[in-house]
C-alpha positions as CSV (number, residue, x, y, z in Angstrom):
1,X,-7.8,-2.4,15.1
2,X,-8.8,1.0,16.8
3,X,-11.2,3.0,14.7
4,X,-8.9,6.1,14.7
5,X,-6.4,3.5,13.1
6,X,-9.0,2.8,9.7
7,X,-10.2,6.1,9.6
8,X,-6.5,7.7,9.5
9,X,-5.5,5.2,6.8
10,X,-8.8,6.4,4.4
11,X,-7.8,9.9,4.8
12,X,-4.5,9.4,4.4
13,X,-5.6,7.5,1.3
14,X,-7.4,10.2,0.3
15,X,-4.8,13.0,0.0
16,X,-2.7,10.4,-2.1
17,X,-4.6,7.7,-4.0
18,X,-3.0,5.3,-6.6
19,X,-2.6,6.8,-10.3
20,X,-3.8,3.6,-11.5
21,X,-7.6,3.3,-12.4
22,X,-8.2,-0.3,-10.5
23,X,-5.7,-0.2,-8.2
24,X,-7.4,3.3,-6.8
25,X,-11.3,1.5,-7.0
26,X,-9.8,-1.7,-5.4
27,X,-7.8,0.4,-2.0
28,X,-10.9,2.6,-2.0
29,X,-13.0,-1.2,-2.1
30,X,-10.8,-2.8,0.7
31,X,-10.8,1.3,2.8
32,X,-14.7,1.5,2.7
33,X,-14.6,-2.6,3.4
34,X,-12.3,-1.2,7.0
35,X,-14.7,1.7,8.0
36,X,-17.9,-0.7,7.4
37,X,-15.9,-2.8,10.1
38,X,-15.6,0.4,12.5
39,X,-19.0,0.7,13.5
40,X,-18.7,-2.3,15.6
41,X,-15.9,-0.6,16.9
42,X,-17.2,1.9,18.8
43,X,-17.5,1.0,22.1
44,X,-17.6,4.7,24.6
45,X,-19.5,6.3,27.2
46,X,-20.7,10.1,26.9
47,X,-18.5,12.7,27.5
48,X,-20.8,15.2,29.4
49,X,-18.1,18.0,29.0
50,X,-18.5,21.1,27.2
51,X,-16.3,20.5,25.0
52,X,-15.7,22.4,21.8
53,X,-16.6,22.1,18.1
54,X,-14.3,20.9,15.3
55,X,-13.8,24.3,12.6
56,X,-16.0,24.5,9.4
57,X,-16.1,22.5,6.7
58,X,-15.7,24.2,3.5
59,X,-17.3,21.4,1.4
60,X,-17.1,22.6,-2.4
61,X,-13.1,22.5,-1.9
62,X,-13.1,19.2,-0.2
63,X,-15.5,18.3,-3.3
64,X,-13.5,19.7,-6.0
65,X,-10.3,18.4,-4.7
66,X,-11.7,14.7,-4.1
67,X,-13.1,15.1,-8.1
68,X,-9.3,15.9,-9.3
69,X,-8.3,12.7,-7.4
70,X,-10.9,10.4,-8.9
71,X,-11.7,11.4,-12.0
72,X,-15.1,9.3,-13.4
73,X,-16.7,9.2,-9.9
74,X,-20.1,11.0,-10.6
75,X,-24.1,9.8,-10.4
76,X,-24.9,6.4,-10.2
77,X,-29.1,5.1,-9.8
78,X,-30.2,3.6,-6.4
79,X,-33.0,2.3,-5.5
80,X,-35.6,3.2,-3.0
81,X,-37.6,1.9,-0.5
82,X,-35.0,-1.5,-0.4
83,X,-36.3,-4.2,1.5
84,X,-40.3,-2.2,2.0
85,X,-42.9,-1.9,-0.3
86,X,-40.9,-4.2,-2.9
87,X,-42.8,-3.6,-5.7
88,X,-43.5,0.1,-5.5
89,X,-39.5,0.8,-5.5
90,X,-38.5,3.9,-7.5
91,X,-35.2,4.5,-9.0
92,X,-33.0,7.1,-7.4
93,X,-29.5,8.7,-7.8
94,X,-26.4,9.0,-5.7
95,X,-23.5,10.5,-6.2
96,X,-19.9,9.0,-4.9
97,X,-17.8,12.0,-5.0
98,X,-20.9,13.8,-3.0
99,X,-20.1,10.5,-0.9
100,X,-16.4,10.4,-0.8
101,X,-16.7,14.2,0.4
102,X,-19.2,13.6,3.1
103,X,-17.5,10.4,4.6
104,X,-14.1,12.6,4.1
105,X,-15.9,15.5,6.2
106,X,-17.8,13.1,8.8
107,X,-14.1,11.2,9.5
108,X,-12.4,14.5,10.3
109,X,-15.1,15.7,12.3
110,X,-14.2,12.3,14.2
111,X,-10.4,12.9,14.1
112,X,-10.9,16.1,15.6
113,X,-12.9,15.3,18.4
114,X,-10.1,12.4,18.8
115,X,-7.3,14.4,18.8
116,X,-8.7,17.3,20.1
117,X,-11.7,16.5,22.7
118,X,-12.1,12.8,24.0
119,X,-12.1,9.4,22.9
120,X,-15.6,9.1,24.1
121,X,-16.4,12.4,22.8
122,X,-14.9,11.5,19.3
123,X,-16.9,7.8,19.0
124,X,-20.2,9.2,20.6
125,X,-20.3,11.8,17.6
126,X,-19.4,9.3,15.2
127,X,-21.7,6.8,16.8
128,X,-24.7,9.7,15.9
129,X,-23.3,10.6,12.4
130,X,-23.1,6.7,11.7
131,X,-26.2,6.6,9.4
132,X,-25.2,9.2,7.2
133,X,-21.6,8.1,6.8
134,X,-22.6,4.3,6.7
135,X,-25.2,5.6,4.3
136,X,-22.3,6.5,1.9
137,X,-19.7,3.9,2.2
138,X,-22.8,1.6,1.3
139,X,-23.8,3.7,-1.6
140,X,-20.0,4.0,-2.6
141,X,-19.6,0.5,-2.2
142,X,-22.3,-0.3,-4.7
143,X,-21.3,2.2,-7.2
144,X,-17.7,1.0,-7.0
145,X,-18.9,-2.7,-7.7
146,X,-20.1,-1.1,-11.3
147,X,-17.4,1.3,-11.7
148,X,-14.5,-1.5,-11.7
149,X,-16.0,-4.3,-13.4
């Protein structure tokens, strides 16, 4: 499947998620489960162009209206230092409506480009934003393994 193809379907899913408490975690599971797949998707070359910017984000509004469509998505503890220094690991916090809004944000930045720019131009960004949005899908992952079960 073509990234643009996942990455429409989670936003679409996004403006409309299920009423129902487990069937919203479990299409949110199997959306994040998609865009986890995308990265290997993302074959392009680098569109040298000038090419314009998506507009501004207004991220409060994206944040409140995510927290109206999942209500009980808030702070969850993380750890730190995963994988290093194993015994010296400290607890930390995330939050998965912070990460719902910043994938949401990153993915239209994408769409954008897409639509917009080029479909080098569109991956190449979302190729360079990859560890922060990848670092929220895995965090939201996590926290939905908890918030379900």
């Amino acid at each position: 499947m073509e990234p643009h193809v996942s990455i429409q379907a989670f936003l679409q899913f996004l403006t409309d998620p299920p009423a129902d408490r487990v069937e919203r975690g479990l299409a949110l599971e199997q959306h994040l489960d998609r865009l986890a797949w995308v990265r290997h998707e993302m074959e392009s070359a680098f569109d040298g162009r000038d090419l314009p910017d998506p507009p501004a984000k207004d991220y409060a509004a994206t944040r409140a209206t995510l927290e109206s469509r999942f209500p009980g998505f808030g702070w969850y503890h993380t750890v730190s230092k995963v994988g290093q220094e194993v015994r010296e690991a400290e607890v930390g916090y995330g939050d998965a409506l912070d990460d719902l809004a910043d994938i949401q944000g990153d993915l239209e930045e994408f769409l954008w480009r897409w639509e917009h720019n080029s479909h080098d131009d569109a991956l190449f960004h979302l190729r360079t934003l990859m560890p922060h949005w990848m670092g929220h899908v895995r965090g939201l992952q996590r926290f939905l393994g908890d918030w379900l079960w």
